[in-house]
MIDOKOL-572513 format. One record per atom (N, C-alpha, C): residue in three letters; x, y, z. Coordinates in pm, whole numbers. Each point is the difference from the previous one (the first is absolute). Layout:
<marpas>
type: ala, u: X, v: Y, w: Z
...
</marpas>
This chain:
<marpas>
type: unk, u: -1482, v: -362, w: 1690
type: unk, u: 90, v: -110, w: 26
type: unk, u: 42, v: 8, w: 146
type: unk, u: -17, v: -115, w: 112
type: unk, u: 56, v: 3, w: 79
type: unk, u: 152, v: -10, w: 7
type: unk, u: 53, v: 57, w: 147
type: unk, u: 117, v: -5, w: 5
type: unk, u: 94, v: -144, w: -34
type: unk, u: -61, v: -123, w: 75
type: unk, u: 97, v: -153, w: -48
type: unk, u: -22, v: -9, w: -181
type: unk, u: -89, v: 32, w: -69
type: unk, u: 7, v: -1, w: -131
type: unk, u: 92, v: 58, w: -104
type: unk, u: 46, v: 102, w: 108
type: unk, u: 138, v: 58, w: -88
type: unk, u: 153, v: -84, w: 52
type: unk, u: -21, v: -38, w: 89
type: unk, u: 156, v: 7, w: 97
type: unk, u: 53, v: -75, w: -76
type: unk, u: 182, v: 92, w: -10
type: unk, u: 102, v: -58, w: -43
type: unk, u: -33, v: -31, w: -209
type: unk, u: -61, v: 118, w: -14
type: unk, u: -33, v: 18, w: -171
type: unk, u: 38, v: 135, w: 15
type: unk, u: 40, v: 44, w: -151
type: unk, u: 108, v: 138, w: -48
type: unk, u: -162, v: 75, w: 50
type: unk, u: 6, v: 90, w: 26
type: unk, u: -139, v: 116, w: 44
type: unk, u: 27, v: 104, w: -80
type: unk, u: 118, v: 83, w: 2
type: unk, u: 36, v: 109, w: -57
type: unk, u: 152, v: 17, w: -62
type: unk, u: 28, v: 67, w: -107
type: unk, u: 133, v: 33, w: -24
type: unk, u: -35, v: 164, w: -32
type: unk, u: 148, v: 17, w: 74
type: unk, u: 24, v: 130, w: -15
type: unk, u: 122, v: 49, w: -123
type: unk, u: 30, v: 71, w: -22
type: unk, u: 53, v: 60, w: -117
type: unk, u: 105, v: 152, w: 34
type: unk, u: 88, v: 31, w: -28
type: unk, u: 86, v: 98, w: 0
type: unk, u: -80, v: 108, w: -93
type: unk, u: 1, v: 117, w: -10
type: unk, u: -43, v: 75, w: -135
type: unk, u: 84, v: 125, w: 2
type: unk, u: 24, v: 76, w: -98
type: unk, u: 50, v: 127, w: 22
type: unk, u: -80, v: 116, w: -65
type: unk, u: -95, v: -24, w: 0
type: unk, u: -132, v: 108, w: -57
type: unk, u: -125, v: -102, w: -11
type: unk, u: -86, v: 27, w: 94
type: unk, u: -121, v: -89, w: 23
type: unk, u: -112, v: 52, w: -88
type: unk, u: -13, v: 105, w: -42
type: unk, u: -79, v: 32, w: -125
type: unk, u: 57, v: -85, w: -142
type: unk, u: 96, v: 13, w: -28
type: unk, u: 98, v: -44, w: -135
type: unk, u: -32, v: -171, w: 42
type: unk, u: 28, v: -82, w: 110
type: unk, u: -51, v: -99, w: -6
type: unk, u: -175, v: -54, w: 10
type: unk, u: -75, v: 118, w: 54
type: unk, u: -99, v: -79, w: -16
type: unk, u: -75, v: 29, w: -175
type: unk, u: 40, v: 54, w: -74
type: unk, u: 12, v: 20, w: -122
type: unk, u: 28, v: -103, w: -77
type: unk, u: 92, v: -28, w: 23
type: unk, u: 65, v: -101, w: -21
type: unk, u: -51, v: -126, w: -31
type: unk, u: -47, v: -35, w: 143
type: unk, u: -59, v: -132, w: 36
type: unk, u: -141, v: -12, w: -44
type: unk, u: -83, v: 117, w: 1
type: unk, u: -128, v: 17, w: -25
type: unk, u: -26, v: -6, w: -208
type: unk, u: 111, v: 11, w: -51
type: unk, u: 31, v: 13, w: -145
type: unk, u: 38, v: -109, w: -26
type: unk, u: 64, v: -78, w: 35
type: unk, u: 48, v: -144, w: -25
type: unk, u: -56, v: -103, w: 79
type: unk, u: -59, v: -24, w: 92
type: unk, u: -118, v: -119, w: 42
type: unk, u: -116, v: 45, w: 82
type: unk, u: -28, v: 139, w: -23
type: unk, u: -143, v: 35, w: 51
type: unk, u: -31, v: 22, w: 144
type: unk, u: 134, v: -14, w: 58
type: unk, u: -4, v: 10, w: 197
type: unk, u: -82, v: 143, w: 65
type: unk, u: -67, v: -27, w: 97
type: unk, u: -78, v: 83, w: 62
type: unk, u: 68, v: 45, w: 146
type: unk, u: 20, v: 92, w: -19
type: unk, u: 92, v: 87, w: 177
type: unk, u: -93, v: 89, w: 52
type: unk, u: 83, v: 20, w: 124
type: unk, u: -30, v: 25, w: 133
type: unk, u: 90, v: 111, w: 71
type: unk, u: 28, v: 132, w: -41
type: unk, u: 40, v: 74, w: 93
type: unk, u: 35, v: -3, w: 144
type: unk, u: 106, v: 12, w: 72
type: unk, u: 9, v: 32, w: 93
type: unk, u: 106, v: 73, w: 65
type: unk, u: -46, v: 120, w: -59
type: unk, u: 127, v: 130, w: 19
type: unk, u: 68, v: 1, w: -94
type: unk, u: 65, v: 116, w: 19
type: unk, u: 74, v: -2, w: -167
type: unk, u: 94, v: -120, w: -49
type: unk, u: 112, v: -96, w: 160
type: unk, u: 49, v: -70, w: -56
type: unk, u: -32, v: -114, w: -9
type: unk, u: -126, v: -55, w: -9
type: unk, u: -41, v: -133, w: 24
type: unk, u: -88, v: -14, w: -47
type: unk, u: -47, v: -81, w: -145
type: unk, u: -127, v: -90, w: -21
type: unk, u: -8, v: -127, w: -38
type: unk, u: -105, v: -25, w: 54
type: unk, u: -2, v: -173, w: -19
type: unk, u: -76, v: -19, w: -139
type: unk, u: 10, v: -112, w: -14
type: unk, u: -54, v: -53, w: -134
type: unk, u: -106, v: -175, w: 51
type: unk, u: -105, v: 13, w: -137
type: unk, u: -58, v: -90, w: 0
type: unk, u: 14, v: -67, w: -121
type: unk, u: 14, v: -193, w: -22
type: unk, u: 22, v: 9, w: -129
type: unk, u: -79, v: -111, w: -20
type: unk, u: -142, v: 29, w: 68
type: unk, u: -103, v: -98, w: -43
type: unk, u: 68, v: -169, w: 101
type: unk, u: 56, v: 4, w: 28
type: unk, u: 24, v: -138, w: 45
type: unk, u: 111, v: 25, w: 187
type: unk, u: 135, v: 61, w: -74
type: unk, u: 114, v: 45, w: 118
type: unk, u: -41, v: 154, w: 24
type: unk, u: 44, v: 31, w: 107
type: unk, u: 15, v: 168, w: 89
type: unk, u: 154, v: -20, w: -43
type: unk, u: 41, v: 164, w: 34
type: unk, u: 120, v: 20, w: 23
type: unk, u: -7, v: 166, w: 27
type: unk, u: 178, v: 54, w: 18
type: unk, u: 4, v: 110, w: -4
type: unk, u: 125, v: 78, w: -57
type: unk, u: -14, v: 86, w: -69
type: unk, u: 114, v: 93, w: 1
type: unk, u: 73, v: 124, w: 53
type: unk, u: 84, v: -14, w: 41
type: unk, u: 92, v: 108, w: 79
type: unk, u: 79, v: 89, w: -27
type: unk, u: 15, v: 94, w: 37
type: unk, u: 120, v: 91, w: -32
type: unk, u: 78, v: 0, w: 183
type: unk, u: -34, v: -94, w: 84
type: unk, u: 70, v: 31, w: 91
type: unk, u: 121, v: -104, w: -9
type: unk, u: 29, v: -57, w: -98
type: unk, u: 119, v: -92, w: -28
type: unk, u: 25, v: 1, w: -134
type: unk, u: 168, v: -43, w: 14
type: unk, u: 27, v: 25, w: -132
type: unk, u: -7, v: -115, w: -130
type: unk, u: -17, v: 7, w: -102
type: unk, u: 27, v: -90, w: -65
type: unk, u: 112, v: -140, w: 24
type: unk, u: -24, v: -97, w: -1
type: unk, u: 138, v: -79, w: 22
type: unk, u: -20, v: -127, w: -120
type: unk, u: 44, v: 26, w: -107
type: unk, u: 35, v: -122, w: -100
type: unk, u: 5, v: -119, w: 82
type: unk, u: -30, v: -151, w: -89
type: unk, u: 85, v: -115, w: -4
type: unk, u: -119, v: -19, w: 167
type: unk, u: -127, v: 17, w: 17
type: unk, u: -84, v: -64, w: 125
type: unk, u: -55, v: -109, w: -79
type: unk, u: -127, v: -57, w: 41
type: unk, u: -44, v: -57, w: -32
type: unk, u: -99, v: 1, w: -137
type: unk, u: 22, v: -38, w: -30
type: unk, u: -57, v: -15, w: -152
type: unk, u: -161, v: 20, w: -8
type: unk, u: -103, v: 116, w: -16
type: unk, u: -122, v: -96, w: -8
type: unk, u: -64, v: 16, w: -160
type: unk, u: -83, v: -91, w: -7
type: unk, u: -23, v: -64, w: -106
type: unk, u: -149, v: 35, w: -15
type: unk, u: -66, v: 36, w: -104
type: unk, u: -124, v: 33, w: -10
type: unk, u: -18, v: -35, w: -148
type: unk, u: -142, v: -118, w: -8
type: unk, u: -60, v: -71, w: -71
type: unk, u: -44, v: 86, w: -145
type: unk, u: 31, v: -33, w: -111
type: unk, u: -104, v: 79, w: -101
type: unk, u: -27, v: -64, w: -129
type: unk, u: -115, v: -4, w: -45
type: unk, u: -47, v: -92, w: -69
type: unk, u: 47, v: 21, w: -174
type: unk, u: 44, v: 155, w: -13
type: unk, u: 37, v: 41, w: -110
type: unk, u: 173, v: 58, w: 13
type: unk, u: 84, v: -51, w: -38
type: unk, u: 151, v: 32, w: 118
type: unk, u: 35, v: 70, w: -135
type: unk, u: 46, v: 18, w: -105
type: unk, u: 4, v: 102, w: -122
type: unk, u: -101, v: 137, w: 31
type: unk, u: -121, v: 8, w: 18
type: unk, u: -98, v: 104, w: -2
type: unk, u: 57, v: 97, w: 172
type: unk, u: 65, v: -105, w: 82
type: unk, u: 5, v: 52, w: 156
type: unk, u: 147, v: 59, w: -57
type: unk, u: 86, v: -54, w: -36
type: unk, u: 149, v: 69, w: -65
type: unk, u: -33, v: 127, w: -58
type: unk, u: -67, v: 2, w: -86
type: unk, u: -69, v: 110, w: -63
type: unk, u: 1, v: 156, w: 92
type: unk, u: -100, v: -83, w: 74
type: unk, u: -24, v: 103, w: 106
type: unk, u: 17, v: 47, w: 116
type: unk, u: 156, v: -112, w: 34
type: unk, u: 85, v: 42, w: 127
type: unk, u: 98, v: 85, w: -92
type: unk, u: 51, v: 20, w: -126
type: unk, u: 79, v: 104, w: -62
type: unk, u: -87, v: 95, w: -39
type: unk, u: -139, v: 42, w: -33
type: unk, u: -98, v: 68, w: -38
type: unk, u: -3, v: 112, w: 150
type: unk, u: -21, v: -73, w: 114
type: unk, u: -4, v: 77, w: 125
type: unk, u: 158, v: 75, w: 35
type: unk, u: 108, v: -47, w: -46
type: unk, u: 121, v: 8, w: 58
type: unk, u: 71, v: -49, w: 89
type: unk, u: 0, v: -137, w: -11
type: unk, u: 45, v: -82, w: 24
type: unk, u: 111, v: -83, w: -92
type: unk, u: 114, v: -61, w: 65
type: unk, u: 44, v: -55, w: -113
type: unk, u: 63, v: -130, w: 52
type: unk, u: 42, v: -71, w: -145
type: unk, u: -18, v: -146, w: 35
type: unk, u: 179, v: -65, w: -12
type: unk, u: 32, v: -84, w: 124
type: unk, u: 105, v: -2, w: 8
type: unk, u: 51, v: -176, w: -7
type: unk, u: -136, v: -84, w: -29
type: unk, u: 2, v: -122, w: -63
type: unk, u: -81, v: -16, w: -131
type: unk, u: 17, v: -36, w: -78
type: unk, u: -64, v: 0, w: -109
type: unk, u: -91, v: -128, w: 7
type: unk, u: -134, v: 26, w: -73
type: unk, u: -51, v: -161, w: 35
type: unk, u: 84, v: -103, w: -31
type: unk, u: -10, v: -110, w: 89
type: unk, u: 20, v: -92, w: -23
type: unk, u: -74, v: -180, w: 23
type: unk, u: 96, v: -78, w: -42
type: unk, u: -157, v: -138, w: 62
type: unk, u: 57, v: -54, w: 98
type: unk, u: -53, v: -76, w: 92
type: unk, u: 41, v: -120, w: 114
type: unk, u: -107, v: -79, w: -44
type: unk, u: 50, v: -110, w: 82
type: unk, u: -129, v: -114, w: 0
type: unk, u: -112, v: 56, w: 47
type: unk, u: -103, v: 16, w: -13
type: unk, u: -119, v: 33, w: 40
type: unk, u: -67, v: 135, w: -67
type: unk, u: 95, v: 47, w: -60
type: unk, u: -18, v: 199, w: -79
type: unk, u: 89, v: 72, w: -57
type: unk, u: -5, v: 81, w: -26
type: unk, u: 91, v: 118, w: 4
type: unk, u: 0, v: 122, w: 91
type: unk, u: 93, v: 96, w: 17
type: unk, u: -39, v: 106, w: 63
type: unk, u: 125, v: 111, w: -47
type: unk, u: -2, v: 69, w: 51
type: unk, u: 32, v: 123, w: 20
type: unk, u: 80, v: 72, w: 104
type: unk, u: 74, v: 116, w: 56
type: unk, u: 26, v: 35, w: 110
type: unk, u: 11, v: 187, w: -66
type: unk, u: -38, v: 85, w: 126
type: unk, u: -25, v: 135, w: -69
type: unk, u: 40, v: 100, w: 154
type: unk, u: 40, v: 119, w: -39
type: unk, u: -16, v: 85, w: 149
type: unk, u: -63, v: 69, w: -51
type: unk, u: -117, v: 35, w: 113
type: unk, u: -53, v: 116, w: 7
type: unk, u: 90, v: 124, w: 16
type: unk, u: -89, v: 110, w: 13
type: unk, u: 70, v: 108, w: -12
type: unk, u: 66, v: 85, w: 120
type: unk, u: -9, v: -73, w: 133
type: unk, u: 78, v: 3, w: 108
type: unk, u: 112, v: -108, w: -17
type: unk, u: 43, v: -63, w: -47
type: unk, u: 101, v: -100, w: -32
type: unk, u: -8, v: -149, w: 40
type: unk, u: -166, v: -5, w: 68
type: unk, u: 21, v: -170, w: 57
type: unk, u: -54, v: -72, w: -143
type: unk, u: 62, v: -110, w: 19
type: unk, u: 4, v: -152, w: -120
type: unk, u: -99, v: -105, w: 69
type: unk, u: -124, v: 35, w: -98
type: unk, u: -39, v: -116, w: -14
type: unk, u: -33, v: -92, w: -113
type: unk, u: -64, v: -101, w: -27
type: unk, u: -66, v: -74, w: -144
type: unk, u: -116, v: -19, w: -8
type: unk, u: -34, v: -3, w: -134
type: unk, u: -147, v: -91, w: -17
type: unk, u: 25, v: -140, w: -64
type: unk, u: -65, v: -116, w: 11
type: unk, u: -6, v: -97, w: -74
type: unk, u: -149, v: -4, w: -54
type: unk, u: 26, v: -125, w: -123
type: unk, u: -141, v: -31, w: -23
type: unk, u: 51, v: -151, w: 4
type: unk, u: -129, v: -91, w: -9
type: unk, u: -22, v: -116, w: -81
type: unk, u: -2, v: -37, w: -149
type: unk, u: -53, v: 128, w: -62
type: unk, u: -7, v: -22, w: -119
type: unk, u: 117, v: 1, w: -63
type: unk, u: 17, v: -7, w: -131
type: unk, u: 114, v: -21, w: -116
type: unk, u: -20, v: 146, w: -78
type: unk, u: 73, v: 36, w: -83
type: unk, u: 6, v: 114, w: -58
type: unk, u: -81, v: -21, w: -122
type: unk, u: 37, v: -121, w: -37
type: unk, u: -86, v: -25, w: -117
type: unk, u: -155, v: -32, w: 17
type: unk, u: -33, v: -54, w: 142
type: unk, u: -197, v: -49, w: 13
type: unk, u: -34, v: 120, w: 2
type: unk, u: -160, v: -10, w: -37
type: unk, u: -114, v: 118, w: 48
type: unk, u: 36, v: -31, w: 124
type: unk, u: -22, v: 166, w: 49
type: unk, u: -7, v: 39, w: 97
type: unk, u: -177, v: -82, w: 81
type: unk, u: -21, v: -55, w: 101
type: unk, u: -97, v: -12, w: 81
type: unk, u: -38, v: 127, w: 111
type: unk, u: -139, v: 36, w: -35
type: unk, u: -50, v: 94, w: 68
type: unk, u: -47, v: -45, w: 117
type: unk, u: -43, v: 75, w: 99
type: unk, u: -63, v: -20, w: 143
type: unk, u: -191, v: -43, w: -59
type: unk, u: -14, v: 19, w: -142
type: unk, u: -122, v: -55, w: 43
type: unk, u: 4, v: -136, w: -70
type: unk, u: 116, v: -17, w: -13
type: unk, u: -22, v: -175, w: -56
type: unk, u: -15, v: -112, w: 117
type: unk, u: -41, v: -73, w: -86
type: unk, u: -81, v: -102, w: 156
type: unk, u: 120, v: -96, w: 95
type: unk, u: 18, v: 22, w: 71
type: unk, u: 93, v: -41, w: 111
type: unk, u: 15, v: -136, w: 17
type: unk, u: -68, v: -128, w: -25
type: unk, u: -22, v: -93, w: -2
type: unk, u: 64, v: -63, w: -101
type: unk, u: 27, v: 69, w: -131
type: unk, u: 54, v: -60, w: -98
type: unk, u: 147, v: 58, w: 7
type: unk, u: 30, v: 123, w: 41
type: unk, u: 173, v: 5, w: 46
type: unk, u: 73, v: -116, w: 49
type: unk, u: 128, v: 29, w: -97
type: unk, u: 122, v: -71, w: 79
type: unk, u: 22, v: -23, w: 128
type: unk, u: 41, v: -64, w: 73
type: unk, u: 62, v: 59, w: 165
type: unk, u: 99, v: 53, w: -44
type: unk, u: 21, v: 131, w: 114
type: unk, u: 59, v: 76, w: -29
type: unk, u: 158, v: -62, w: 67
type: unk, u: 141, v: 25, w: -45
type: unk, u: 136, v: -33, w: 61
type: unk, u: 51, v: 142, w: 21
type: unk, u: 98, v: 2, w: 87
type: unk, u: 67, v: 119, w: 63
type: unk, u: -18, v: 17, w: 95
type: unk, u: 1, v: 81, w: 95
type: unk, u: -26, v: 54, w: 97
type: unk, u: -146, v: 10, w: 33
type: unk, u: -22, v: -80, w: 122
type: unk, u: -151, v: 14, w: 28
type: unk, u: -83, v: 124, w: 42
type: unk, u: -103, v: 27, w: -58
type: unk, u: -77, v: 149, w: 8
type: unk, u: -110, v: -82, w: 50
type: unk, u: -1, v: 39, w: 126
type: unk, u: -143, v: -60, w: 69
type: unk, u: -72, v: 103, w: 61
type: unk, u: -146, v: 38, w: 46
type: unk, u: -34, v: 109, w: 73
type: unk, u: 56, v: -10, w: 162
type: unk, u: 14, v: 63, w: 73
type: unk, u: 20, v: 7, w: 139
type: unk, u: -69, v: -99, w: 88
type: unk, u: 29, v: -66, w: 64
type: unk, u: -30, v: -137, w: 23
type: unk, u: -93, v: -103, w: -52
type: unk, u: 71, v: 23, w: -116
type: unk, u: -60, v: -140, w: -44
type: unk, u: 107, v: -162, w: -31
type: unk, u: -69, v: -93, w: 6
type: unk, u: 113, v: -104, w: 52
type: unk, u: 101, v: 31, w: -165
type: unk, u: 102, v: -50, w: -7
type: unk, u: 20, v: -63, w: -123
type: unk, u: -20, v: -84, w: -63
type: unk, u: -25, v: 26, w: -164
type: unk, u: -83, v: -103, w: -89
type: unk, u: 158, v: -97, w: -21
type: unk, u: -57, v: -159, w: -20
type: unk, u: 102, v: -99, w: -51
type: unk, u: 68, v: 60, w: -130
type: unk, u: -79, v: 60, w: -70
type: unk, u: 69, v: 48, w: -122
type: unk, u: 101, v: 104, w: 17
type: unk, u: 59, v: 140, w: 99
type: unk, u: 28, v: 19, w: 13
type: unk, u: 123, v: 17, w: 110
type: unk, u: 59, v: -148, w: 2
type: unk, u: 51, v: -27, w: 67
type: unk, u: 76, v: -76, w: -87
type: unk, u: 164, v: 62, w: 15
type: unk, u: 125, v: -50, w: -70
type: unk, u: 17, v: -201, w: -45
type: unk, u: 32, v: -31, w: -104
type: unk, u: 40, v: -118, w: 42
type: unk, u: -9, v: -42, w: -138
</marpas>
């Protein structure tokens, strides 16, 4: 990707941690993230789509910004953000467009998952055919510069 293809799009988030082993455990147990060492207090993460990183050179600070990460099964991901040790400090709930969730990891930052789906539909897998999906509502999940779809766009 050239450089004007990113500008002024999120690139990376970073993360507070207070044991970077205990979080990448964590993260790697509950949505499959792939890290990156770099020294004892610093590894980054890959999560198939966003970069980021976690730190022990700052401290935790509650009440930042919220982030939100997509999941197609939000009961099975609850499961296994308390399965890893994590725990959940919103209980699902619905908005227009889903339900979701809110949980801290085990350094203390808060984030959520939402889905699209309902508690009650089958779950839709990644190999069902894409063409016949809903558009998706919520928060737009697009790859790294790509324009935004009409469908994912509020209104």
């Amino acid at each position: 990707m050239t450089e004007p293809d990113h500008d002024r799009q999120i690139d990376y988030v970073e993360f507070a941690a207070i044991d970077i082993a205990g979080t990448k455990r964590f993260y790697t147990a509950v949505f499959g993230w792939r890290f990156e060492d770099y020294g004892p207090d610093y590894t980054s993460f890959q999560d198939g789509r966003l970069a980021g990183g976690f730190t022990r050179d700052q401290p935790v600070r509650p009440g930042g910004p919220l982030v939100v990460i997509y999941g197609r099964d939000l009961e099975a991901l609850e499961t296994k953000v308390r399965q890893a040790g994590g725990s959940i400090v919103r209980e699902p709930f619905s908005f227009p467009g889903g339900r979701r969730f809110h949980f801290r990891d085990p350094s203390g930052n808060e984030l959520a998952v939402w889905s699209d789906h309902r508690a009650d539909a089958p779950v839709r897998h990644a190999s069902a055919d894409a063409r016949t999906a809903p558009p998706r509502r919520g928060p737009a999940v697009l790859p790294t510069g790509a324009p935004p779809r009409p469908e994912d766009r509020a209104g």
